[in-house]
Structures are given as structure tokens and as C-alpha cells.
N, CA, C and O atoms as a GROMACS GRO file, in nm:
protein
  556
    1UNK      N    1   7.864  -9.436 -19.944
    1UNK     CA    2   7.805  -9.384 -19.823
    1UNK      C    3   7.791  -9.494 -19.719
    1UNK      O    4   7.756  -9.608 -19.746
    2UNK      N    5   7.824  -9.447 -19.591
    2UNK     CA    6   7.783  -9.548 -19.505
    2UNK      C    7   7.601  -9.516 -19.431
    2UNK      O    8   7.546  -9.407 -19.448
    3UNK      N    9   7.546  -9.615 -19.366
    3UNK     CA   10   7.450  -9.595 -19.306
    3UNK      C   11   7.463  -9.663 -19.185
    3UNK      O   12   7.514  -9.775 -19.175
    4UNK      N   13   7.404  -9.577 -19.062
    4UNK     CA   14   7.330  -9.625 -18.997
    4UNK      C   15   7.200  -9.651 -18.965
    4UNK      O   16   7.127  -9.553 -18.949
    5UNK      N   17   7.157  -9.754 -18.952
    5UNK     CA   18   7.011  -9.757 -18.944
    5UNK      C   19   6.927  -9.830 -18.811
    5UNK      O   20   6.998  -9.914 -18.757
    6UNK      N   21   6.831  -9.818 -18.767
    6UNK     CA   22   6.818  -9.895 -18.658
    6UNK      C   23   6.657  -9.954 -18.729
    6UNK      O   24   6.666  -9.890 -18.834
    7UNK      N   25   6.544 -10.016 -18.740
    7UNK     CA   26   6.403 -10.058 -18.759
    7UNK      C   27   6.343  -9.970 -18.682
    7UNK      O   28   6.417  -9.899 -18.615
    8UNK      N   29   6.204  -9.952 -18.671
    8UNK     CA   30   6.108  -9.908 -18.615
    8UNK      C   31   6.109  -9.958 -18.473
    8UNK      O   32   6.157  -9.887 -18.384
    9UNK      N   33   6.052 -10.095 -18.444
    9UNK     CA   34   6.020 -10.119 -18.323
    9UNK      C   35   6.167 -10.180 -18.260
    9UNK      O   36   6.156 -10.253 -18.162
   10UNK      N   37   6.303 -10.152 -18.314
   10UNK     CA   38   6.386 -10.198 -18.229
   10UNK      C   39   6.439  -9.991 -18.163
   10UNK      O   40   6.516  -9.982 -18.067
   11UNK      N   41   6.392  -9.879 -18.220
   11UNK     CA   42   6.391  -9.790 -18.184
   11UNK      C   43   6.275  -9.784 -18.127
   11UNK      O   44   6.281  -9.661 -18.131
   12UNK      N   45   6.159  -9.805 -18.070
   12UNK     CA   46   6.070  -9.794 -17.992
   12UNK      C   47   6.125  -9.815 -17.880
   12UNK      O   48   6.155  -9.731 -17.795
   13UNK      N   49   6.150  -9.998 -17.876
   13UNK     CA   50   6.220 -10.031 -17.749
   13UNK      C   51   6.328  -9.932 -17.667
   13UNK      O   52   6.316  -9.876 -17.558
   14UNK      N   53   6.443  -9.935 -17.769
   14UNK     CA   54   6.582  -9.854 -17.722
   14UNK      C   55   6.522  -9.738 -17.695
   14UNK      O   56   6.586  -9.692 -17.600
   15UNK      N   57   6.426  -9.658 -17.727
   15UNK     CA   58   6.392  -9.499 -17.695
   15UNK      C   59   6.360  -9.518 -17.526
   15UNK      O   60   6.368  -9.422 -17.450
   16UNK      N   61   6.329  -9.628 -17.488
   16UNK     CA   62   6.244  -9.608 -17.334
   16UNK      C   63   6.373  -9.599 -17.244
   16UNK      O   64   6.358  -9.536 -17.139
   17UNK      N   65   6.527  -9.663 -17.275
   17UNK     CA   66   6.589  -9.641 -17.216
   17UNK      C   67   6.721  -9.564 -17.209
   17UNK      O   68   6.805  -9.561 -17.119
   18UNK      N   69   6.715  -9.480 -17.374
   18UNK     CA   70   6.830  -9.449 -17.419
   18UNK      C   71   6.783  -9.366 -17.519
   18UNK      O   72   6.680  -9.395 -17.581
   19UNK      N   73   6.872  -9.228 -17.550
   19UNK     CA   74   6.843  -9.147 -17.651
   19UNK      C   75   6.913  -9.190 -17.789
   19UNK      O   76   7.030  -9.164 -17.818
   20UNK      N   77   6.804  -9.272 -17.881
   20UNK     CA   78   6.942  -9.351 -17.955
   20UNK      C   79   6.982  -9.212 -18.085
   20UNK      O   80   7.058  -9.240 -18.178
   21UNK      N   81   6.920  -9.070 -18.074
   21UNK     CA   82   6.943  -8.967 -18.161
   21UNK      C   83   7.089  -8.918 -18.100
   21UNK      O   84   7.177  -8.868 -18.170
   22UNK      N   85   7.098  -8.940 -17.960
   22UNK     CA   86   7.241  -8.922 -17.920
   22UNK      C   87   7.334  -9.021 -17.927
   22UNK      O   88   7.452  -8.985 -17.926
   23UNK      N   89   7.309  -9.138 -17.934
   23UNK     CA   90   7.405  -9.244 -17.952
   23UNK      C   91   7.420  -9.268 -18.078
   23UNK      O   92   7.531  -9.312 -18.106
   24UNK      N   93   7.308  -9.246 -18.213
   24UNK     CA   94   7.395  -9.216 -18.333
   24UNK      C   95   7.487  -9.130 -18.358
   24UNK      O   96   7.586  -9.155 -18.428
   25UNK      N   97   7.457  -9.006 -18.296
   25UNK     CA   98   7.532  -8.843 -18.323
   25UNK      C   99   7.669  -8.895 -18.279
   25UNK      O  100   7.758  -8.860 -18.357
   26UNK      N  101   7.720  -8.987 -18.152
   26UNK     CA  102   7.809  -9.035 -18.117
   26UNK      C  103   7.921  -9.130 -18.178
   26UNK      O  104   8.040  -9.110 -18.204
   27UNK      N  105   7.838  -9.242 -18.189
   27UNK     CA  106   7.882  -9.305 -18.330
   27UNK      C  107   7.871  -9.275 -18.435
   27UNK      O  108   7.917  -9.358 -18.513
   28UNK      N  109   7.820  -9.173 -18.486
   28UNK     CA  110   7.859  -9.114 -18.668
   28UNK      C  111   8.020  -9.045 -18.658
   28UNK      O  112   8.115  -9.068 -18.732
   29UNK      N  113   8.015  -8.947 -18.533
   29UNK     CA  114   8.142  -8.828 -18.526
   29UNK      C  115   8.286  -8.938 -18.482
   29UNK      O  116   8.405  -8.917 -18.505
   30UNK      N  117   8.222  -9.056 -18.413
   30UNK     CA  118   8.355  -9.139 -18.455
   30UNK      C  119   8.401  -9.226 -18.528
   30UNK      O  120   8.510  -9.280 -18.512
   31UNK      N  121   8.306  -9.254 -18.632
   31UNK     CA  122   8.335  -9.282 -18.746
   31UNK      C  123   8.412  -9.228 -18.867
   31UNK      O  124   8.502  -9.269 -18.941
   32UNK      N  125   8.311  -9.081 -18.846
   32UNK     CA  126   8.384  -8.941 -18.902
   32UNK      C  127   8.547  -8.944 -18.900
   32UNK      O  128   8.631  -8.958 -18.989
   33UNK      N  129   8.557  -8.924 -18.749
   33UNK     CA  130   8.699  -8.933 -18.711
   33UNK      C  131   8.791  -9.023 -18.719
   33UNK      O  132   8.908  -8.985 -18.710
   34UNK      N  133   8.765  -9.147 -18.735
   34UNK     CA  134   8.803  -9.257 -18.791
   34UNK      C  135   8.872  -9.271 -18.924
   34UNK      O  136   8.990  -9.294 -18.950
   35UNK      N  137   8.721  -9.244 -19.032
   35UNK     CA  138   8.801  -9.202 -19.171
   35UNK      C  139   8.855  -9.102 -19.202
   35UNK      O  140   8.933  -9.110 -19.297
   36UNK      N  141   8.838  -8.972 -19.136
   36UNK     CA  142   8.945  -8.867 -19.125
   36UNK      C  143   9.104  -8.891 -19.099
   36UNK      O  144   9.201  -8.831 -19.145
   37UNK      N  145   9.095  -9.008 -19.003
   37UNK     CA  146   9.262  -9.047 -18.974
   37UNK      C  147   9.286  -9.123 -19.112
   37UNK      O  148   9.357  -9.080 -19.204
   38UNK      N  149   9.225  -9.227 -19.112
   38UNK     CA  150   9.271  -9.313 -19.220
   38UNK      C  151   9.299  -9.222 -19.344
   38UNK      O  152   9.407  -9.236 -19.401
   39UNK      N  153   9.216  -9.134 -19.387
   39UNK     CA  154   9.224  -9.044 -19.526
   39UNK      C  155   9.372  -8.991 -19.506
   39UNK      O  156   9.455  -8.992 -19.597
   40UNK      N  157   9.397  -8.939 -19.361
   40UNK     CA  158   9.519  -8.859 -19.380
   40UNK      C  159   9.640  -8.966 -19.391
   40UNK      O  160   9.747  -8.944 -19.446
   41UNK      N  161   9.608  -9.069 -19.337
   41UNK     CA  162   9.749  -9.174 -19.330
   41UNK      C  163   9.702  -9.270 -19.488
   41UNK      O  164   9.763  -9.377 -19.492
   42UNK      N  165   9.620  -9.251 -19.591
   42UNK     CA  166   9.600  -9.298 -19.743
   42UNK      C  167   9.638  -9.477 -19.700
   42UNK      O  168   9.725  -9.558 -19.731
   43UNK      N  169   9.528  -9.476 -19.618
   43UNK     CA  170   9.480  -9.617 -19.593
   43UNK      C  171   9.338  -9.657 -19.640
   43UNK      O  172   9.255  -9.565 -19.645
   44UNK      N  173   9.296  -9.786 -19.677
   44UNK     CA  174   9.161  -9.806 -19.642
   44UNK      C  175   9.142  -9.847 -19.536
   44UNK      O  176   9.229  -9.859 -19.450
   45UNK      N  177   8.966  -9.888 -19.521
   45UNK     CA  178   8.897  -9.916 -19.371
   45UNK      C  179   8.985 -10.013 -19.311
   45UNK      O  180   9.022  -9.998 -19.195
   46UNK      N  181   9.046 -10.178 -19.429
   46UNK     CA  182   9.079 -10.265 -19.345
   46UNK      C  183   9.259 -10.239 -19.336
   46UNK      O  184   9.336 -10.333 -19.315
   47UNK      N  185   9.304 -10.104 -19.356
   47UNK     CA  186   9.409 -10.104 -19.274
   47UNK      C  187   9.531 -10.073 -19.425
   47UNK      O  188   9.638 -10.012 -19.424
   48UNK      N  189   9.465 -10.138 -19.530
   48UNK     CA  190   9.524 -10.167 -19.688
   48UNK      C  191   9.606 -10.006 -19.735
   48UNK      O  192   9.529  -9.912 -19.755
   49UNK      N  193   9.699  -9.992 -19.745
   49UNK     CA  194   9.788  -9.828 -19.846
   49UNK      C  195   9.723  -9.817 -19.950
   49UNK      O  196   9.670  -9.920 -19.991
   50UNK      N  197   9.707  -9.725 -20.010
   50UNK     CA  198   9.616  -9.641 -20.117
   50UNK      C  199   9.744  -9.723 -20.201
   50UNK      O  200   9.842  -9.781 -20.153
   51UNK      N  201   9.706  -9.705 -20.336
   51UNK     CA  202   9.850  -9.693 -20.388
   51UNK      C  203   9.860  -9.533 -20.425
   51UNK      O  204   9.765  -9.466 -20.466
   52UNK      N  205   9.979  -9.488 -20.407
   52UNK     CA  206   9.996  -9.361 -20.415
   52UNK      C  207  10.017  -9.315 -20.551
   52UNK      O  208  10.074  -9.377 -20.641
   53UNK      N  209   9.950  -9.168 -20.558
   53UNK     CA  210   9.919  -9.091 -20.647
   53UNK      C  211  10.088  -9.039 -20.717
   53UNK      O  212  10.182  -9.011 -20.643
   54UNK      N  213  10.097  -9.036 -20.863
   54UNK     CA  214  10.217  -8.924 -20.876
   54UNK      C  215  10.212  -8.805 -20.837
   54UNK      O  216  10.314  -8.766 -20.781
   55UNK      N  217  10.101  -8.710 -20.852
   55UNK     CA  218  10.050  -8.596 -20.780
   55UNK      C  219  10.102  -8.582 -20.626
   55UNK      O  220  10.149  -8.488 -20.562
   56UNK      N  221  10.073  -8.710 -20.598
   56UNK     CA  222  10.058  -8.668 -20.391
   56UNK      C  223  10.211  -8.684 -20.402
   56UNK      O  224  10.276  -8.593 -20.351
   57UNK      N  225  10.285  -8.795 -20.466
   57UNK     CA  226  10.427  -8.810 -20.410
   57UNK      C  227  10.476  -8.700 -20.443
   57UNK      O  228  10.534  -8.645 -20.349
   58UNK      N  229  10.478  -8.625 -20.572
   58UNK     CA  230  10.533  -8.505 -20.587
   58UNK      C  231  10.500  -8.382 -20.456
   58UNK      O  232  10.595  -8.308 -20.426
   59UNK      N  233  10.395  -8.367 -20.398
   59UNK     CA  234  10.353  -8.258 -20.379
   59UNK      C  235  10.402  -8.294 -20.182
   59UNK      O  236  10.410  -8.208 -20.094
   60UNK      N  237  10.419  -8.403 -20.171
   60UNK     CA  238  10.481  -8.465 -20.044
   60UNK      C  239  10.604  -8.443 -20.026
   60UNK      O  240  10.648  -8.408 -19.917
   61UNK      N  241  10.703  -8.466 -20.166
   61UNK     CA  242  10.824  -8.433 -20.174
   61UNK      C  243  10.874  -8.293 -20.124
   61UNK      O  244  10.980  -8.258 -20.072
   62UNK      N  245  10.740  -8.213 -20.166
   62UNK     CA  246  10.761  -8.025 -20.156
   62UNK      C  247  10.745  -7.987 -20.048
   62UNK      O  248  10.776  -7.873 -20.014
   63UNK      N  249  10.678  -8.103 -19.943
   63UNK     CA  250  10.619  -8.065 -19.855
   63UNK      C  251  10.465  -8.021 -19.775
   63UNK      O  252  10.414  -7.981 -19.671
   64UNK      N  253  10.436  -8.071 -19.934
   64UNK     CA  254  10.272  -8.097 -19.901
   64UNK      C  255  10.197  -8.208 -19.912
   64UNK      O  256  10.246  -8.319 -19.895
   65UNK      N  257  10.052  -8.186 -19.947
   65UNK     CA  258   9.965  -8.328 -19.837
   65UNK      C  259  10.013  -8.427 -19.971
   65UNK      O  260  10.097  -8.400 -20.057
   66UNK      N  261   9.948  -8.522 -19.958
   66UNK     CA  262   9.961  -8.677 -20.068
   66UNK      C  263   9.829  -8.695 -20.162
   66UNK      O  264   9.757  -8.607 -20.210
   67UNK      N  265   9.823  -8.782 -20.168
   67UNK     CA  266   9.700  -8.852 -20.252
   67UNK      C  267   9.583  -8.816 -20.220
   67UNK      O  268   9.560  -8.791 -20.102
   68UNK      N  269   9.492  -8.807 -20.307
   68UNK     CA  270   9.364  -8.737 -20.251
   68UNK      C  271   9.354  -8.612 -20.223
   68UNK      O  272   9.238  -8.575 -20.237
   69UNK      N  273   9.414  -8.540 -20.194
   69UNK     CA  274   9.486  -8.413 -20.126
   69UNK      C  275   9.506  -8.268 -20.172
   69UNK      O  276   9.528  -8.176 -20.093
   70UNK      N  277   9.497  -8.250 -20.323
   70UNK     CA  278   9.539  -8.128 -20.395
   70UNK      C  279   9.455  -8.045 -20.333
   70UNK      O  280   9.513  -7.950 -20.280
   71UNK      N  281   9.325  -8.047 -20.318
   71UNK     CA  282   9.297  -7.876 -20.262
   71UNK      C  283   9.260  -7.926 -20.060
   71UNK      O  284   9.285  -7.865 -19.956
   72UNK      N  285   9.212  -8.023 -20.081
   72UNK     CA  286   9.137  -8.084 -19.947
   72UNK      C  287   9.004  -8.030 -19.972
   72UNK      O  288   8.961  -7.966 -19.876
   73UNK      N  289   8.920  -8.038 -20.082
   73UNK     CA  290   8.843  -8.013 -20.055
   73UNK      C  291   8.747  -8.139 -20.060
   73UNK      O  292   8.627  -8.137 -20.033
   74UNK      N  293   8.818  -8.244 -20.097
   74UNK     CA  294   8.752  -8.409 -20.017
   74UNK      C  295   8.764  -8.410 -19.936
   74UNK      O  296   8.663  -8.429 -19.869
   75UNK      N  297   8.864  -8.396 -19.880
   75UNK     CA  298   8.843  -8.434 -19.763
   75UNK      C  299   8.779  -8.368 -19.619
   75UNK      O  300   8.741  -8.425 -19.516
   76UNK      N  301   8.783  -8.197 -19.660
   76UNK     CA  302   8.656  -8.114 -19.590
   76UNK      C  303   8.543  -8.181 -19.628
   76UNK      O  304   8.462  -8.154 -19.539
   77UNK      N  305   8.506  -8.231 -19.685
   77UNK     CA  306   8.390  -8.256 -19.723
   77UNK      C  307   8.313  -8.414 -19.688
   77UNK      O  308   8.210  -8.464 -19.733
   78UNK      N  309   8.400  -8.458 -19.602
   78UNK     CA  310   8.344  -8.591 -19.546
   78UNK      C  311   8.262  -8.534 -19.427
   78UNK      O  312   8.293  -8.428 -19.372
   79UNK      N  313   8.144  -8.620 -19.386
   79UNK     CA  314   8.067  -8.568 -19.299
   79UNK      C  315   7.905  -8.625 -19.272
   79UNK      O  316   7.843  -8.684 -19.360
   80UNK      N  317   7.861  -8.603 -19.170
   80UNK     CA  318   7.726  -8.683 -19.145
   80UNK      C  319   7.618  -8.590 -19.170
   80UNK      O  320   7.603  -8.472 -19.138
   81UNK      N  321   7.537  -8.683 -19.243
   81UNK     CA  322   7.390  -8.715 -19.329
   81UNK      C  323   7.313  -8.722 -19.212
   81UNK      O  324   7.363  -8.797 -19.128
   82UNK      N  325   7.159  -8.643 -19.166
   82UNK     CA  326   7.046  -8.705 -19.118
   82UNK      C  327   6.933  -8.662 -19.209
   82UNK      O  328   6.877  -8.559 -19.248
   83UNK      N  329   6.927  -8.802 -19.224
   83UNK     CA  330   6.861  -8.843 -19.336
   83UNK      C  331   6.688  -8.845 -19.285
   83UNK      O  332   6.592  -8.800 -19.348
   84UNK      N  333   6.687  -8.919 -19.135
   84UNK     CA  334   6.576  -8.894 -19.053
   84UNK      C  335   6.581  -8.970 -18.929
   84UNK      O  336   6.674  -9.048 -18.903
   85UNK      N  337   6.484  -8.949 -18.855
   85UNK     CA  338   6.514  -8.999 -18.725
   85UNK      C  339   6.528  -9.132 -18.692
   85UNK      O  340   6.436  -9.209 -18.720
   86UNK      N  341   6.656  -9.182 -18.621
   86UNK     CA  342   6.725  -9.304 -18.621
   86UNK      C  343   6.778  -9.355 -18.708
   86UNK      O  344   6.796  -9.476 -18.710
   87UNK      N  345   6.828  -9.256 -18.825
   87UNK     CA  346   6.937  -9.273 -18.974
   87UNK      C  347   7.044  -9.156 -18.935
   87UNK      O  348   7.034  -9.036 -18.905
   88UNK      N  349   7.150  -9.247 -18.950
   88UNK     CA  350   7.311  -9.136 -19.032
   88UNK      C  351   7.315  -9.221 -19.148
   88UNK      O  352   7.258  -9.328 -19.167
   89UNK      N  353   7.393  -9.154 -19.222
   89UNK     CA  354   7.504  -9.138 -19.359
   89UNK      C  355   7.612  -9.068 -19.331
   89UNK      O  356   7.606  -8.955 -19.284
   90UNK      N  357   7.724  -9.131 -19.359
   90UNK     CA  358   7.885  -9.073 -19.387
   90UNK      C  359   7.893  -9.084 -19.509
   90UNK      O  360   7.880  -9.191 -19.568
   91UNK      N  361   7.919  -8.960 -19.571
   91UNK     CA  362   7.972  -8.941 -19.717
   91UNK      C  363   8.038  -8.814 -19.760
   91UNK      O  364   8.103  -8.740 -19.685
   92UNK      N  365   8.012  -8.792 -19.901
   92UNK     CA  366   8.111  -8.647 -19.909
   92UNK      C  367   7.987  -8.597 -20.060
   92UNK      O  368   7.952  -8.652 -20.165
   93UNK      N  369   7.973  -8.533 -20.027
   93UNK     CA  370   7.940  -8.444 -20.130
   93UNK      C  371   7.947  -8.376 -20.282
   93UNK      O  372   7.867  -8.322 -20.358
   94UNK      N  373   8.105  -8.414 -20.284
   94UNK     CA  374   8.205  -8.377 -20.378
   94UNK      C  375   8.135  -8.503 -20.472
   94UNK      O  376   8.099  -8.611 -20.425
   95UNK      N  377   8.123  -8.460 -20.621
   95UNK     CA  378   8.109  -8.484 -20.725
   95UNK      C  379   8.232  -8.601 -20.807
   95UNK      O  380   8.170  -8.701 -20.841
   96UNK      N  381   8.318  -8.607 -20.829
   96UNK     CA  382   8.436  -8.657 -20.780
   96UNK      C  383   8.469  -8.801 -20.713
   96UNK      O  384   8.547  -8.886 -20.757
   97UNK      N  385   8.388  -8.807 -20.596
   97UNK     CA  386   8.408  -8.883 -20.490
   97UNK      C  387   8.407  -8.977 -20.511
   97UNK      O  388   8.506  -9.040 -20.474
   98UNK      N  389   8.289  -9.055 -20.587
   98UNK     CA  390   8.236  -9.154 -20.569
   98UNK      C  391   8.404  -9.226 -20.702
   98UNK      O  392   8.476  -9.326 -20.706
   99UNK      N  393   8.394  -9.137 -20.757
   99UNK     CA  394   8.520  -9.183 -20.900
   99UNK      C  395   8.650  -9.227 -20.825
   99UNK      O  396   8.723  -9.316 -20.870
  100UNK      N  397   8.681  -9.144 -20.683
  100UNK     CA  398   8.853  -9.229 -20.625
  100UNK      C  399   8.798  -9.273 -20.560
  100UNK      O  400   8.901  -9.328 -20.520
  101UNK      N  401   8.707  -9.321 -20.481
  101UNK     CA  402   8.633  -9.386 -20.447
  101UNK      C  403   8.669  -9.563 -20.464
  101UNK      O  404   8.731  -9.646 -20.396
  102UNK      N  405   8.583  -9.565 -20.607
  102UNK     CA  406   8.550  -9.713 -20.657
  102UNK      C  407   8.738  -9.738 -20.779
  102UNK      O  408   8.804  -9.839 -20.800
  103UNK      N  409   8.759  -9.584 -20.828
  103UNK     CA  410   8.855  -9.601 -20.934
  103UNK      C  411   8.805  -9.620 -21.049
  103UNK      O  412   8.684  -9.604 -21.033
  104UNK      N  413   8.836  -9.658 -21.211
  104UNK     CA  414   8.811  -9.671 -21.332
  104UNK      C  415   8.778  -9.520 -21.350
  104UNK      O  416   8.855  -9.448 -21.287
  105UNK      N  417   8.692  -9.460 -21.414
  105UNK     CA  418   8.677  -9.390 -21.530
  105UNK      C  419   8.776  -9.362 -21.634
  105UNK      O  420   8.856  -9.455 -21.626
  106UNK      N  421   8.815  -9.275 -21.736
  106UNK     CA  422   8.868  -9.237 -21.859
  106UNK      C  423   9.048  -9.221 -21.803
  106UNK      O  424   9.136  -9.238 -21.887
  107UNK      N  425   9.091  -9.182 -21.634
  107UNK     CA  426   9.222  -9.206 -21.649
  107UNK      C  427   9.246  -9.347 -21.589
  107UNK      O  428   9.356  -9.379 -21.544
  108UNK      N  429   9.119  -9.447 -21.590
  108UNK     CA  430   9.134  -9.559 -21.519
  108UNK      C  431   9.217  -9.589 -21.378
  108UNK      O  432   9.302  -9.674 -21.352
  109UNK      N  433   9.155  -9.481 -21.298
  109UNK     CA  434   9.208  -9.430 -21.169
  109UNK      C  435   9.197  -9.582 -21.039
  109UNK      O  436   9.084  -9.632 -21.038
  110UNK      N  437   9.277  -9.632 -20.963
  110UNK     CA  438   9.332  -9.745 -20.911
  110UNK      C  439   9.219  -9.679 -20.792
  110UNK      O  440   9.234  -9.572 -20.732
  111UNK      N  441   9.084  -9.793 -20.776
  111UNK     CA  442   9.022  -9.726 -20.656
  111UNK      C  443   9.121  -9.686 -20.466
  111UNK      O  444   9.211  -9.745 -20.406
  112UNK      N  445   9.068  -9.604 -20.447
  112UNK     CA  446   9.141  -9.574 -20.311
  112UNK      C  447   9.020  -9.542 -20.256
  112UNK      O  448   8.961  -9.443 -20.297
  113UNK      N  449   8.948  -9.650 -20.121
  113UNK     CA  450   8.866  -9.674 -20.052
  113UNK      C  451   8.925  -9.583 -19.940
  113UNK      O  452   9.033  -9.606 -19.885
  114UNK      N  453   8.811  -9.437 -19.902
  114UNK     CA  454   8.820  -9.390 -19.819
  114UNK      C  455   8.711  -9.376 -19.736
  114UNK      O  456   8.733  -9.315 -19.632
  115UNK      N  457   8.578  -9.425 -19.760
  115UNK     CA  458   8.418  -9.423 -19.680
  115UNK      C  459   8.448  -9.593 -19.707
  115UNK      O  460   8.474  -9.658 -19.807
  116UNK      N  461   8.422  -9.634 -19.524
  116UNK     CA  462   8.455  -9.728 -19.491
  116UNK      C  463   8.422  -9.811 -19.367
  116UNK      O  464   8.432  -9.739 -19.267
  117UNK      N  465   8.397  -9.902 -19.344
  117UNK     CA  466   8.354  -9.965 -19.213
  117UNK      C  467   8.436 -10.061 -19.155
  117UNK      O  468   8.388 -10.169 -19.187
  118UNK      N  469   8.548 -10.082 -19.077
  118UNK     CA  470   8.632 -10.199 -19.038
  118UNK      C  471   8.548 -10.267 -18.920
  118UNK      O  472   8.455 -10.219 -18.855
  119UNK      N  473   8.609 -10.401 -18.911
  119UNK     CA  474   8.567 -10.468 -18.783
  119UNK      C  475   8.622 -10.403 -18.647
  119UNK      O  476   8.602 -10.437 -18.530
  120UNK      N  477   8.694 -10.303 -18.697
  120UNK     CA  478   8.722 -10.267 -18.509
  120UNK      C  479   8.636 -10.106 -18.534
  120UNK      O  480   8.572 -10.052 -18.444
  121UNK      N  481   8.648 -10.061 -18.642
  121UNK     CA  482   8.512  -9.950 -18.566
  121UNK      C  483   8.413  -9.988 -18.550
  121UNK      O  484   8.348  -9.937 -18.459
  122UNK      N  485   8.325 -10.145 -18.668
  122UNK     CA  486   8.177 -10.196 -18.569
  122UNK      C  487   8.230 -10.216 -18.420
  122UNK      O  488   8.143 -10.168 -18.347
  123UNK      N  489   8.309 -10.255 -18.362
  123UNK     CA  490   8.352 -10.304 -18.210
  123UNK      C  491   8.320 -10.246 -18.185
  123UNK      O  492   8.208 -10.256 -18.135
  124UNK      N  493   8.397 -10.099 -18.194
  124UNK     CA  494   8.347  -9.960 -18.124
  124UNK      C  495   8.253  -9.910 -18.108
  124UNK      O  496   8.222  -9.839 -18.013
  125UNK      N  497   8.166  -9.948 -18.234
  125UNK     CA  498   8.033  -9.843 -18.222
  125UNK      C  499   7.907  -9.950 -18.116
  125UNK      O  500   7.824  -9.909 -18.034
  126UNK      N  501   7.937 -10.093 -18.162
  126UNK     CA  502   7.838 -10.164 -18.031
  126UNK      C  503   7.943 -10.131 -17.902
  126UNK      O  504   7.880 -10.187 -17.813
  127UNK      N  505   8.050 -10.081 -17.842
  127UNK     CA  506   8.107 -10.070 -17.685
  127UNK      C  507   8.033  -9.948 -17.716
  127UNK      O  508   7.962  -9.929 -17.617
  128UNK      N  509   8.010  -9.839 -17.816
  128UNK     CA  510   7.957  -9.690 -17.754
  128UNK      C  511   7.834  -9.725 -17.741
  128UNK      O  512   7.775  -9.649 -17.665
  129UNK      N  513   7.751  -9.831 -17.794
  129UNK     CA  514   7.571  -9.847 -17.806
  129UNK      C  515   7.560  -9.916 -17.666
  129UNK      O  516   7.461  -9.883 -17.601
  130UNK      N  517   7.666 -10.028 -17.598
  130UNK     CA  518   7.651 -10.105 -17.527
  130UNK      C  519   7.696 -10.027 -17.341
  130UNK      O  520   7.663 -10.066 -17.229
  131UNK      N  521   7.790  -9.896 -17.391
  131UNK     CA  522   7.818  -9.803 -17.227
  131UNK      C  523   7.687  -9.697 -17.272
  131UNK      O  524   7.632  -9.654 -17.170
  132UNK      N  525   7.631  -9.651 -17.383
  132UNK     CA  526   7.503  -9.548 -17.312
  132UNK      C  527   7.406  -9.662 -17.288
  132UNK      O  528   7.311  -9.622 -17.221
  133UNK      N  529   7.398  -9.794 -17.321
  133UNK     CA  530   7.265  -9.855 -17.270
  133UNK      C  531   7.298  -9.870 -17.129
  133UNK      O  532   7.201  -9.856 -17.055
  134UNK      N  533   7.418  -9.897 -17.068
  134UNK     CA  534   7.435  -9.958 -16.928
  134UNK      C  535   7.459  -9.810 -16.866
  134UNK      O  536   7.482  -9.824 -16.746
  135UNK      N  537   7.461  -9.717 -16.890
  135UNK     CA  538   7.453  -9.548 -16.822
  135UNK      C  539   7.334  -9.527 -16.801
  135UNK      O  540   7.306  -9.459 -16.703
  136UNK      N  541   7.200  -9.593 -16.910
  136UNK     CA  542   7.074  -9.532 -16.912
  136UNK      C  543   7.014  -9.666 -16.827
  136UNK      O  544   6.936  -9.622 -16.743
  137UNK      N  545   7.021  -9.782 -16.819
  137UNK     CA  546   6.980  -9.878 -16.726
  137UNK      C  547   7.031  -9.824 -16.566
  137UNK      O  548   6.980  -9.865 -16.461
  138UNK      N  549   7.132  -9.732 -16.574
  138UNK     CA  550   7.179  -9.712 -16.422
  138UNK      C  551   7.124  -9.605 -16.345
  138UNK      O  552   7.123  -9.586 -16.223
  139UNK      N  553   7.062  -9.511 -16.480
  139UNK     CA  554   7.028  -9.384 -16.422
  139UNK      C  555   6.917  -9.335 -16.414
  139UNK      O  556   6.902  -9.225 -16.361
   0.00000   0.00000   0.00000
């Protein structure tokens, strides 16, 4: 799971000039969207190829999705957590998850990192924290 989190009195401050319940909602859904791309292109966060599934290559061959992929119901299932005010979580639900996830159990499955944080989505998410603070200082 990922988190966002902000402290108490650094959300006191930010509340006088900025809705930071909207600037998480902002930065969670592009995060969301973030690992949504990566899931579909069977990358991790820092950019790394899954190693691919026999399942997905077969079912790619036929014309359908890849790795991770047999029903999609992982990957419907990625999505944001409010946990409480001035918290997200990105995670998935699925039972499952956490196992292709990390990898090992009983078929000693090769982890494939799909909940993820790179250095260019933190970039992103301080340019989205850093244009609503300079929108709400202007307005």
C-alpha cells in the first residue's frame, strides 16, 4: 500500500491556505493513473519489465491482456483508501495481491512490483502540492 500522509500541525498550517482534502484527492487519482499505466505496460515504479508470465505470453499470443491479467480483476481493483482526514492509501483489495506483489509463496512466484512510488511521480505530486499552494496564495 502506498500512503499519503501529512502531521497535524503541518495540516493546520496548509488548511488556511489550501484545501489539502483536494490536493490529496488530486494526487492519489494520479498516482492511481500512474500505476494503472505501468500495470498495463508490466513495468515496475522504477521503470524495471515484470518478468513475464507463461500465462500472459500465451494469452498475448491469442490476443489477449499479459501478466497479471487473466480476469483483470487486479487490476479493477487498484484504488484509493481514505483512511481519514489528510490520509490516502493506494492499494487493491484482492486477496492475492500482496503474493505478485512481493512473489515467493508455494509456486515461488518472481515478485512483479505493481503499487509503487518513482522519483518522477514524487516530482509530480510536490509540482501538484506546489501549483494549488501558488493558486491559493493568489486567490
Amino acid at each position: 500500500m502506498l500512503n499519503l500522509n501529512f502531521s497535524t500541525s503541518d495540516l493546520d498550517k496548509f488548511n488556511l491556505v489550501v484545501d489539502i482534502e483536494a490536493v490529496l484527492d488530486e494526487a492519489s487519482a494520479f498516482l492511481v493513473s500512474r500505476i494503472l499505466t505501468r500495470f498495463l505496460s508490466e513495468t515496475d515504479p522504477s521503470g524495471v519489465p515484470w518478468i513475464p508470465s507463461k500465462a500472459g505470453m500465451a494469452r498475448r499470443l491469442n490476443g489477449g491482456t499479459g501478466t497479471l491479467f487473466d480476469t483483470g480483476k487486479l487490476f479493477r481493483s487498484i484504488q484509493v483508501y481514505k483512511d481519514s482526514e489528510g490520509s490516502r492509501r493506494i492499494g487493491t483489495d484482492v486477496e492475492y495481491g500482496p503474493r505478485l506483489q512481493l512473489g515467493g509463496g508455494p509456486f515461488n512466484l518472481p515478485p512483479r512490483v505493481f503499487l509503487g512510488f518513482s522519483k518522477d511521480d514524487e516530482s509530480m505530486v510536490k509540482q501538484i502540492v506546489e501549483l494549488r499552494v501558488t493558486e491559493a496564495m493568489k486567490g
